[in-house]
N, C-alpha and C positions, 0 to 999 in steps of 0.2 A: 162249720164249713171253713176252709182253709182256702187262702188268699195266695197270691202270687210274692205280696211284702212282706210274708210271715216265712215261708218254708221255703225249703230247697226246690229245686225245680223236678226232680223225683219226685215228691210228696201232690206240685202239683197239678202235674198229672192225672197221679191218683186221687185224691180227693176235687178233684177240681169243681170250683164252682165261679171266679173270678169276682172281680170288683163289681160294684153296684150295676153300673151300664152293660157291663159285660154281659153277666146273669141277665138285665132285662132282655137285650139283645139275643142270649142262646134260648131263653125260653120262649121270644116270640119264634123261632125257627121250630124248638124242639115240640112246640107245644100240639101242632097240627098234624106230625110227625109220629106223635105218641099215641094220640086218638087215633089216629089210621091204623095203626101195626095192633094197637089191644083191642079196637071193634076188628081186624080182620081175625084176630084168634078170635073173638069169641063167639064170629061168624063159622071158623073153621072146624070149631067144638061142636056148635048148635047142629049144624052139616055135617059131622062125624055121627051123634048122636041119633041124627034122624034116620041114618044108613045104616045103624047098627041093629039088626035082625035079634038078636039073643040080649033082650033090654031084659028079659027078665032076672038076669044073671047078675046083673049091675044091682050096685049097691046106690037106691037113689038116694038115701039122707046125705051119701057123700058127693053124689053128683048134683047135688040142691046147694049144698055148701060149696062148691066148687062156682055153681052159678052166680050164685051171690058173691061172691070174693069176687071174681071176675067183672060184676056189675060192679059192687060197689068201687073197687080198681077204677074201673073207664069214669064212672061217672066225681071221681078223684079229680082224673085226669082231666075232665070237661068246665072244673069247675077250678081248676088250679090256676094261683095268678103267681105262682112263682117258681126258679129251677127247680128249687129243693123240693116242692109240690108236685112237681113233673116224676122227681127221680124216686121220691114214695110210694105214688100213686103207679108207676109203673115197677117197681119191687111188688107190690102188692098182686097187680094182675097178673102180670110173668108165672111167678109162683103159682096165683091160682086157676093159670092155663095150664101148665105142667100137673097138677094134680087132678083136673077134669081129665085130661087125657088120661093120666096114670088109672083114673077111675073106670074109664070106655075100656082101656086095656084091659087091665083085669078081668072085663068079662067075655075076652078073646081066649079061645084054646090053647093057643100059645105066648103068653106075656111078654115072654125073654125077646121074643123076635123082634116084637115094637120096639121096646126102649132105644134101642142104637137110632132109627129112625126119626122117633119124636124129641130126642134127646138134638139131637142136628136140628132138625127144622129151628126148634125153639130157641136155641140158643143165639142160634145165625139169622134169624129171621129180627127178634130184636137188641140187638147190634147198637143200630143206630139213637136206641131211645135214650141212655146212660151216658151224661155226659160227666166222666169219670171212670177210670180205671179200675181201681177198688170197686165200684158200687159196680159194674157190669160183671168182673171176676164177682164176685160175693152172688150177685141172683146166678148166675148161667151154673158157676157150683150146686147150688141150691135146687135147680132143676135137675141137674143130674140125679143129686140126692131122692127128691122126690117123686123120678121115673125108675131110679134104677133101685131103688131099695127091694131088697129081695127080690128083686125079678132080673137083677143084672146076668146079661149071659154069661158062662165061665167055663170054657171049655180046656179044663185042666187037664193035661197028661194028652192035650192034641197039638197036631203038628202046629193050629192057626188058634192056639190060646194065649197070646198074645193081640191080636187084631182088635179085640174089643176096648181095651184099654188104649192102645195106636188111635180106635175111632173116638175115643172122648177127649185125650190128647186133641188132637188133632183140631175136633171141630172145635174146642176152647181157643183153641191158638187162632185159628181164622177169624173166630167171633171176636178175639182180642185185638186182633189186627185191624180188624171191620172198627171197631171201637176206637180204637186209637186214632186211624185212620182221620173217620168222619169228623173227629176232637180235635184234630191237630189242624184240619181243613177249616173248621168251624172257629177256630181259635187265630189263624191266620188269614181268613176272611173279615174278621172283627176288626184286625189289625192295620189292614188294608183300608174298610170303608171308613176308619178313624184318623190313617194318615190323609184320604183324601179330602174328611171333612176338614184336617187341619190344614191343607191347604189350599182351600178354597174361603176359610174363613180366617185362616190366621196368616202373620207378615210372616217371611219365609225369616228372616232377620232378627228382626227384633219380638219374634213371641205375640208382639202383642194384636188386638183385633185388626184387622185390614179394614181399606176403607168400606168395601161392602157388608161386613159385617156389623161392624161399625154404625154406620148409614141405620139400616136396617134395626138395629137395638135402638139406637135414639130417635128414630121412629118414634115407638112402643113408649118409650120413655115418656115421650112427648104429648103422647094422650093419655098415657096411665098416671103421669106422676100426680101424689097429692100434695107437693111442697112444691116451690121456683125452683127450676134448674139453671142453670148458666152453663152456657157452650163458652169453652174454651179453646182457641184457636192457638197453636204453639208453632213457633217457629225456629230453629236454630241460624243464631247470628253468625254472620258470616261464611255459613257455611261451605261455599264455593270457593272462598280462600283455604279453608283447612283443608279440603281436597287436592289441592290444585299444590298447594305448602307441600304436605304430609302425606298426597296421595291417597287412593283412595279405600285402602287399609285399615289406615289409622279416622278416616271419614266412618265406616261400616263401625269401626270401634266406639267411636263418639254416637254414633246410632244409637249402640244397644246399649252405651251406659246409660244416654239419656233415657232409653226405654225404661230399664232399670228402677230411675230415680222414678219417673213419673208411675211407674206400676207399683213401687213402695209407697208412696203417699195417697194413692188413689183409694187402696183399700177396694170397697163394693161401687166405686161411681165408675161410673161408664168410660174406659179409654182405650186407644187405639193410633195407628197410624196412620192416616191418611194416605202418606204418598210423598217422596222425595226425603224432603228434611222437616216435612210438616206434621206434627200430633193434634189429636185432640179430645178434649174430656166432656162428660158431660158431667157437671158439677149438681148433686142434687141437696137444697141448702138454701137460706137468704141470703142477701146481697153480702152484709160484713163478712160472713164464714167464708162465701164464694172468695171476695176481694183475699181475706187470710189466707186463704187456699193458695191463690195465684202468687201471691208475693211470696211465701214460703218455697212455692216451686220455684222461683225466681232462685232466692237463695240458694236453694239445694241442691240445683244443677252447676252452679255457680262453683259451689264448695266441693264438689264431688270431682274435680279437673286440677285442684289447688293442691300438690306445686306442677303438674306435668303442663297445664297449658290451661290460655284463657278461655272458657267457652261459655257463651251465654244463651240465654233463651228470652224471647221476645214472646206475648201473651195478650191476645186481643180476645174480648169477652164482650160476650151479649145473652142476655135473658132470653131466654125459649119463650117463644109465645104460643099458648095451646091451638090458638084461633089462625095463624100462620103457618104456612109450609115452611120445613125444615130447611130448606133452601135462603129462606131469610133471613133466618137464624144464621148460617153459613154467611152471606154476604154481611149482615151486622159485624159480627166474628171478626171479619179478616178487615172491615171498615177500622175497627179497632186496632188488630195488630200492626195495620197502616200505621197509626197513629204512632203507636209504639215503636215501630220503626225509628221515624222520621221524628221522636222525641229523644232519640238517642240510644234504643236499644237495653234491652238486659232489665224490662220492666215488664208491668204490666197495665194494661188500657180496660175501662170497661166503657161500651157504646152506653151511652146514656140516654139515646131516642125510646 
């Protein structure tokens, strides 16, 4: 399967399957969608079959193979947990709806007459299952193949011996339009509920989690961890001078380098921005690593300003307690970066109650 980081955007299109999320996201859509359209064929089959008067005509080892393709298809599709199981499983049934029919046909007086017909329905009816260009061209071809072999109509040397060929043009081009369609809807709906999820969780600014996000994960943290974590409460000094100096520009810039800094050191622990000019992390770690942690970031915010302007960060730290609400954690936190404060700034504190 081909990715959006690998190929051209031609390519994908056509082979489309998307990133990890993506795939999970179009299969849970595609997935309900596929089971409806291959049980209604081969509802449409079983009720062709039962209305067909001249059953003796029909060849049934091919109409039993035809059955079974067609089950085994759906029940692909019932039991498929993923896109590429989806777009299998529906190549499979397509086909082996197109050949049940092809097989009902043939024991019509007339064959030629169906194809144009069932060649339409089938192709336009599943449209929406392929999510991919390629793989929808490749089956709706293949139905073709499989209704119109030998029984295609061809009325050569007439005024309207062109029409048959206009109607498979034709309904290709609609079913690929229907395809594209649904794919580009389906791809731009992804796109949408993922920029929403990023702003409802993430700072419009600086990238990094908001405070509800935030909040929320260290939670989780909080009951789950199996080592001490340490809340780190971050502050940027002075802040309301560099604004008010430098405007508030060059403020939004000092934001997102500090984001920056403190997203590069963090690694897998827990960080985010709270709100204003305040971050914080949840350090998961013992006391000395936690302590090396904070004074490194001390440092690195430090050194990352050096020569354009002095900027520092202030760091009051308190141990999560599992038996305590999150909330205590918070007020120990900021009891400390008090501390730090009012010890001169561009350090770090840890609550030691």
């Amino acid at each position: 399967m081909f990715t959006s980081r690998r190929v051209s955007p031609a390519f994908y299109y056509l082979f489309f399957s998307g990133e990890r999320e993506q795939q999970q996201r179009f299969f849970k859509e595609l997935h309900f969608i596929s089971i409806a359209i291959l049980t209604f064929g081969l509802a449409c089959w079983l009720l062709t079959f039962s209305l067909t008067l001249s059953r003796a005509s029909l060849n049934h080892a091919h109409a039993a193979m035809a059955v079974t393709g067609m089950l085994a298809g759906l029940l692909l599709a019932v039991y498929a947990r993923s896109l590429q199981a989806i777009i299998v499983s529906g190549s499979i049934s397509v086909l082996f709806i197109a050949f049940g029919f092809r097989v009902l046909m043939l024991g019509t007086q007339d064959p030629a007459f169906w194809v144009l017909p069932l060649g339409v329905m089938i192709t336009l009816t599943t449209a929406p299952i392929f999510s991919g260009i390629a793989y929808y061209l490749g089956v709706s071809l293949g139905v073709w193949a499989i209704v119109g072999l030998g029984q295609f109509p061809v009325h050569a040397g007439r005024i309207d011996q062109h029409w048959p060929v206009l109607t498979v043009s034709i309904s290709v081009i609609i079913g690929l339009a229907l395809n594209i369609y649904f794919l580009v809807l389906r791809i731009h709906n992804y796109r949408a509920q993922r920029e929403l999820a990023t702003m409802a969780y993430k700072d419009g600014l600086t990238r990094l989690n908001n405070r509800r996000m935030f909040t929320q994960s260290a939670r989780i943290l909080q009951r789950t961890a199996h080592t001490p974590a340490y809340f780190l409460m971050i502050d940027i000094d002075d802040f309301k001078q560099i604004n008010d100096v430098h405007g508030h520009e060059v403020g939004d810039e000092v934001l997102k380098k500090i984001a920056d800094v403190i997203a590069g050191l963090c690694g897998e622990h827990l960080c985010g921005r709270l709100g204003g000019e305040e971050f914080a992390i949840i350090y998961l770690g013992e006391k000395n690593a936690a302590c090396a942690f904070a004074a490194q970031l001390v440092d690195s915010v430090e050194a990352a300003f050096v020569p354009e302007r002095k900027v520092s960060v202030s760091i009051g730290m308190a141990e999560m307690l599992k038996e305590a609400d999150l909330s205590h954690s918070y007020r120990r936190a900021d009891d400390s970066l008090y501390q730090a404060k009012k010890s001169g700034k561009n350090r770090y504190v840890l609550n030691a109650a």
